[in-house]
N, C-alpha and C positions, 0 to 999 in steps of 0.2 A: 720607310712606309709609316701613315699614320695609325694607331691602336686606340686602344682604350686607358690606357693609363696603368692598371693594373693588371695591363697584359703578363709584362716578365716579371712581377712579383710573386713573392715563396706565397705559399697559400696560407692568406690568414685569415683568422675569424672577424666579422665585422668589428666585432666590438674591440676587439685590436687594434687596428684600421685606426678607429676614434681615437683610442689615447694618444695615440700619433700626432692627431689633428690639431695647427693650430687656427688661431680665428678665422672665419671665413665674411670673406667680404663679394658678398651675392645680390643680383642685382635680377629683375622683373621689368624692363620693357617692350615698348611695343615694336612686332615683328618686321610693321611696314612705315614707312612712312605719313600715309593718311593719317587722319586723327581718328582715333576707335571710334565707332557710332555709340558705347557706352551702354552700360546695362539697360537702360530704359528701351533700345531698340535694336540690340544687340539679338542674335540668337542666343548669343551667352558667349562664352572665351575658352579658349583655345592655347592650354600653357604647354610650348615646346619646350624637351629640355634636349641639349646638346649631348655627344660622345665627351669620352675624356682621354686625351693622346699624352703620350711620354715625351713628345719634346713640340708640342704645338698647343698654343691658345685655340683651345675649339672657340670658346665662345664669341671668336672672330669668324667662324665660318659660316656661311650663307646659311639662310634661312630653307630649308629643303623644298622646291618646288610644289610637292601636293597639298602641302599650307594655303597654296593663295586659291587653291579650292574652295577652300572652307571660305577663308577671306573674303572672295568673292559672292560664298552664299550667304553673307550676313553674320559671318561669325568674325567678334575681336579675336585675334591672335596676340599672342604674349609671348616672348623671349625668356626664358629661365636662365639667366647668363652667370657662369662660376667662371674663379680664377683655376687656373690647375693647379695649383701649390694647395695642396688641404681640400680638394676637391674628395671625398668620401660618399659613401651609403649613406651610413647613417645620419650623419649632420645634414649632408645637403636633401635628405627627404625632409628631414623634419623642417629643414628651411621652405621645402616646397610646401608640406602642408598648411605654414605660416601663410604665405602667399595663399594658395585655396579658401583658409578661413574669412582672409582678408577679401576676395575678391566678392565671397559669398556676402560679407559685409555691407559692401559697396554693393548688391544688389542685383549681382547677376545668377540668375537661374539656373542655367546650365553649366557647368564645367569639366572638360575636356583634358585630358594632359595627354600629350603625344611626347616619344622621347625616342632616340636614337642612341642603339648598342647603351652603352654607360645611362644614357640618360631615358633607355626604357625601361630598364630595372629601379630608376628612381623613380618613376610615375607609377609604376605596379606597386613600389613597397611605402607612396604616398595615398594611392588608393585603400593602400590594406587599413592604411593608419586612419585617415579619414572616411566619415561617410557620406561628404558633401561633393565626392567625386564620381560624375555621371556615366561618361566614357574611360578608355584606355586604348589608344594605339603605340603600339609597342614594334620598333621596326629591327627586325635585327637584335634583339636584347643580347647583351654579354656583359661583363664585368670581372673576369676574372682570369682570362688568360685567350692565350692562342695556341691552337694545332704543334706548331714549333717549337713551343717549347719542352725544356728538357723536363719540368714537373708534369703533372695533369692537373693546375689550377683549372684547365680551358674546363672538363667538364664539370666543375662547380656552374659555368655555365646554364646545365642543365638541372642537377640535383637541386639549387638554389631558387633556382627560377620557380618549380613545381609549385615548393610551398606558398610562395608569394601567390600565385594565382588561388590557391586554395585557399587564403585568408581574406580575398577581395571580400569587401562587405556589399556593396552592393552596383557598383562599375561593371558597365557591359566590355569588355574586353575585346579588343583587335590586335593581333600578332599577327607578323610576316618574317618567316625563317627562307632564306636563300640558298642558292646552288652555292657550293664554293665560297662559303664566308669559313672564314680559318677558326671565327670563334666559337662554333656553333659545333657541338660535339655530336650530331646527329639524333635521329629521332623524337625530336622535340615536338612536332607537328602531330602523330598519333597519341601521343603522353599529352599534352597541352587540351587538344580536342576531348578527350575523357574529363579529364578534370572540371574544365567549363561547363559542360551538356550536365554535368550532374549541380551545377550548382543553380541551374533555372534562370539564371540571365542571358541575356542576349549578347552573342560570341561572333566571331568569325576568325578561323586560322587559316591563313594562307599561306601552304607549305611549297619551297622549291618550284615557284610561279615561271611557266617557261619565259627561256629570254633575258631573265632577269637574273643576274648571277652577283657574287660577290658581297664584301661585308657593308658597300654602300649602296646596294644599290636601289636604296629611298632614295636616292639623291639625285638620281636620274632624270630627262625629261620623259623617258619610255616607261616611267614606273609612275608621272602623273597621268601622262596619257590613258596607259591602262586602267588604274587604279583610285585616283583622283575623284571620278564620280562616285565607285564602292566605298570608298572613307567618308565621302561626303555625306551618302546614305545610310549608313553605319552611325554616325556620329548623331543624323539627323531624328533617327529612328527611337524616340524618348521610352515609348514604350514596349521596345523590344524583350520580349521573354526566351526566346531560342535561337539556333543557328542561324547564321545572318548567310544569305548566298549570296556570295561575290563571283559571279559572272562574267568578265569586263567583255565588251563587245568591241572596243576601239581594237581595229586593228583586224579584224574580221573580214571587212571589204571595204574597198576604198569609202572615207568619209565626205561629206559635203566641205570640208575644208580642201580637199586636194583640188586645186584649179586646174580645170584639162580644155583644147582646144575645141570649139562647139562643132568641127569637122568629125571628129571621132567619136561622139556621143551621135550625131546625126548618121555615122554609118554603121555605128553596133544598132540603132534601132532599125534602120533599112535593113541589118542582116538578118534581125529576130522577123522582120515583117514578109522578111522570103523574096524581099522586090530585088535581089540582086546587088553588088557594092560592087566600083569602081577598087578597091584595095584589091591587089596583087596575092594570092593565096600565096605561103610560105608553108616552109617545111622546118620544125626548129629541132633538128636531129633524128637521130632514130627512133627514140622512144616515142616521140612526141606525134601528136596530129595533124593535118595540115589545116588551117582554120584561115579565114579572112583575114582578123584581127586576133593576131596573138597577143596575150597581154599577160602582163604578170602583176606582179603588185607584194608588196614590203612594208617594215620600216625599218630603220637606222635606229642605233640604241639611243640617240640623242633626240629621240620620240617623233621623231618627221616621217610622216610615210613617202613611198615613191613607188611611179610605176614608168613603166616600159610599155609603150606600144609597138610592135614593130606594123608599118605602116605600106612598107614596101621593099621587097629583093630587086634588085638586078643585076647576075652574076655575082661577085661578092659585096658588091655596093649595099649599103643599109640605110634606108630611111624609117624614123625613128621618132616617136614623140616621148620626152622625157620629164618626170613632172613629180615636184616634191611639193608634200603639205609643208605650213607655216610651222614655225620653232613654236619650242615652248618659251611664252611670255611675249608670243607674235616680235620679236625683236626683228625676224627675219620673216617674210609673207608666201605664200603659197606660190608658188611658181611654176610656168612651164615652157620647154622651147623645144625644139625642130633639132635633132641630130644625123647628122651623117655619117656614119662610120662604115667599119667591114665585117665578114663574115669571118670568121678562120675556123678552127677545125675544133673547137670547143666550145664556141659561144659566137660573143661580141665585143668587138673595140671602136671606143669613139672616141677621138683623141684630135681634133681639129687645134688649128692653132688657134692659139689667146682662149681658149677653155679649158676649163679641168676636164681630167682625161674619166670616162667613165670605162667600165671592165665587167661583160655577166661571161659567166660558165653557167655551161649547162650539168643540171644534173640530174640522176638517174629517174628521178620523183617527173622528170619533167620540168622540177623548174631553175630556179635560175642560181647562181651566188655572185653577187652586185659586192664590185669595191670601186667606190667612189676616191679619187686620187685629187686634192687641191690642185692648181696650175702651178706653184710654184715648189709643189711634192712636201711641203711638210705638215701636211693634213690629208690624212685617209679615214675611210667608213668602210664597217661592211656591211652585207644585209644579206638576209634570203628570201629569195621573190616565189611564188607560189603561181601557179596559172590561175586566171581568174574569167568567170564567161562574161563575155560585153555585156549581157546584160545589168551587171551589176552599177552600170557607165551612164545608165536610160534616164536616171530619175536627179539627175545629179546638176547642181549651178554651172555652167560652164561658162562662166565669165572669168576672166585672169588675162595677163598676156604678160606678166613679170618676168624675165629671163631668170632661170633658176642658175646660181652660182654652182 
């Protein structure tokens, strides 16, 4: 599994760490391929820095999806890329804030440093040093250990972490601590929020975000989906003095991205208007009610939403409209199609030939648990679907006709 580098080392003091260290050879390019718009019409730039793993080149690993937010709202993005051999605290901040001075030189206004685990503890302790740093998003910070180990380096984690935010000079700070990250010795999120709120800049800590579990999971398309706009506002926000509210709204009811059939949209508003629908009333268990259009609605943690219509019973026969938003990076487009399946005594099965097989259980809430099965079984999703009122179906594009995979 990948870490941080200094996950199963004895616990040392940075400056130990250094004498260790030999040359480093660190490199600052750009995140995408575009050519940067450049200070002149930049919002300003945006230096990611990567993790650091025990037997892997981070600095090959993909540029984390909620970047090309910014990217796309007019902000350069930058790569802060180290080798792991000598990769440290101390030297590789100071390299970072070489770069900052640097970039401040060349004439951009704003500057950003976002970093992951390893490499948010090096953007907070390049902020401290610097006061030419404007933001800080910080995803996951660790640096010094994991849960399984036989020492307690992991909660250096948090004791290290403190002071770094309490020496910020003058960086509006964004932190995200997760469910189940091994590195993360808990309660960081009410210690963290104390700390900031007293220092009169503009914060935001988003602690244990549902949905969102694990030591990556910045790296998600369900954590740009959510989160994506909030960073963006965050980052965008120059004169922010206080608690920053991150909100996210994606994912609340189906979006203008999900493409649905314009039959189903024209019979949730026939049923709001009381003129009667041709749709067959169902009954979706016990708990549940019997309604025209039963629907449900999700997404997948690969940030695609989906929903379910049931459209029609006849004895166990199921007709069905099934329909996923577009991927993140649209590689893959919003789609929806027409299923058949059957009823059985917990839910629903659609499983026709030459398709992937779809699977909802019912549950006690009334809604649903969807695992989506590839055709050729070595690709599965799960999700949980929620009941949702057609109304939410009225106001919506219904153009598509993409067969969803």
């Amino acid at each position: 599994m990948r870490g941080i580098g200094l996950a199963r080392l004895s616990v040392l003091a940075v400056g130990l760490l250094l004498a260790a260290t030999p040359a480093l050879a660190l490199g600052l390019d750009p995140a995408y391929p575009a050519p940067p718009l450049g200070p002149a019409h930049a919002k300003g730039v945006v230096v990611w820095s990567h993790g650091l793993s025990l037997h892997a080149e981070d600095s090959l690993a993909p540029t984390p999806p909620y970047l090309s937010v910014l990217h796309a709202g007019g902000w350069d993005v930058m790569r802060f890329d180290r080798p792991r051999a000598g990769d440290r605290l101390t030297p590789s901040s100071r390299r970072l804030v070489g770069y900052v001075e640097r970039l401040k030189r060349d004439g951009y206004h704003r500057i950003v440093l976002a970093g992951q685990s390893f490499g948010g503890f090096l953007s907070l302790m390049a902020a401290d040093k610097s006061g030419q740093v404007d933001a800080v998003i910080a995803t996951a910070p660790a640096a010094f250990g994991q849960f399984d180990n036989d020492s307690d380096a992991w909660r250096l984690n948090a004791t290290r972490l403190y002071p770094l935010m309490q020496a910020i000079k003058r960086a509006r700070v964004m932190v995200f601590y997760f469910h189940d990250d091994e590195f993360d010795p808990g309660g960081r999120g009410d210690r963290s929020r104390a700390i900031l709120a007293r220092k009169g800049l503009g914060y935001a800590v988003i602690d244990q975000p549902f949905y969102l579990t694990g030591h990556w999971a910045a790296s998600t398309g369900l954590f740009v989906r959510r989160f994506g706009g909030c960073i963006r506002d965050f980052v965008d926000a120059n004169n922010l003095r206080h608690a920053f509210d991150c909100m996210p709204t994606w994912g609340s009811a189906p979006s203008a991205a999900l493409k649905l059939p314009p039959e189903l949209t024209d019979l949730a508003r026939s049923e709001m208007k009381g003129s009667g629908s041709s749709v067959i009333p169902v009954s979706t268990g016990s708990n549940a009610a019997s309604q025209a259009i039963p629907i449900w609605y999700g997404f997948y943690p690969n940030g695609r939403e989906l929903l379910l219509a049931i459209e029609s019973e006849q004895g166990d026969a199921v007709h069905a409209v099934y329909a996923v938003g577009p991927s993140v990076g649209d590689k893959y487009p919003a789609a929806w199609a027409r299923r058949i399946g059957r009823k059985v005594d917990d839910g629903y099965v659609f499983d026709e030939p030459g398709k992937n097989s779809l699977r909802f259980r019912w549950r006690d809430d009334g809604g649903l648990s969807a695992t989506w099965t590839a055709l050729d079984g070595k690709a599965r999703l799960s999700a949980q679907l929620r009941r949702i009122d057609p109304s939410s179906l009225i106001h919506r594009n219904a153009e598509g006709d993409v067969q969803p995979q």
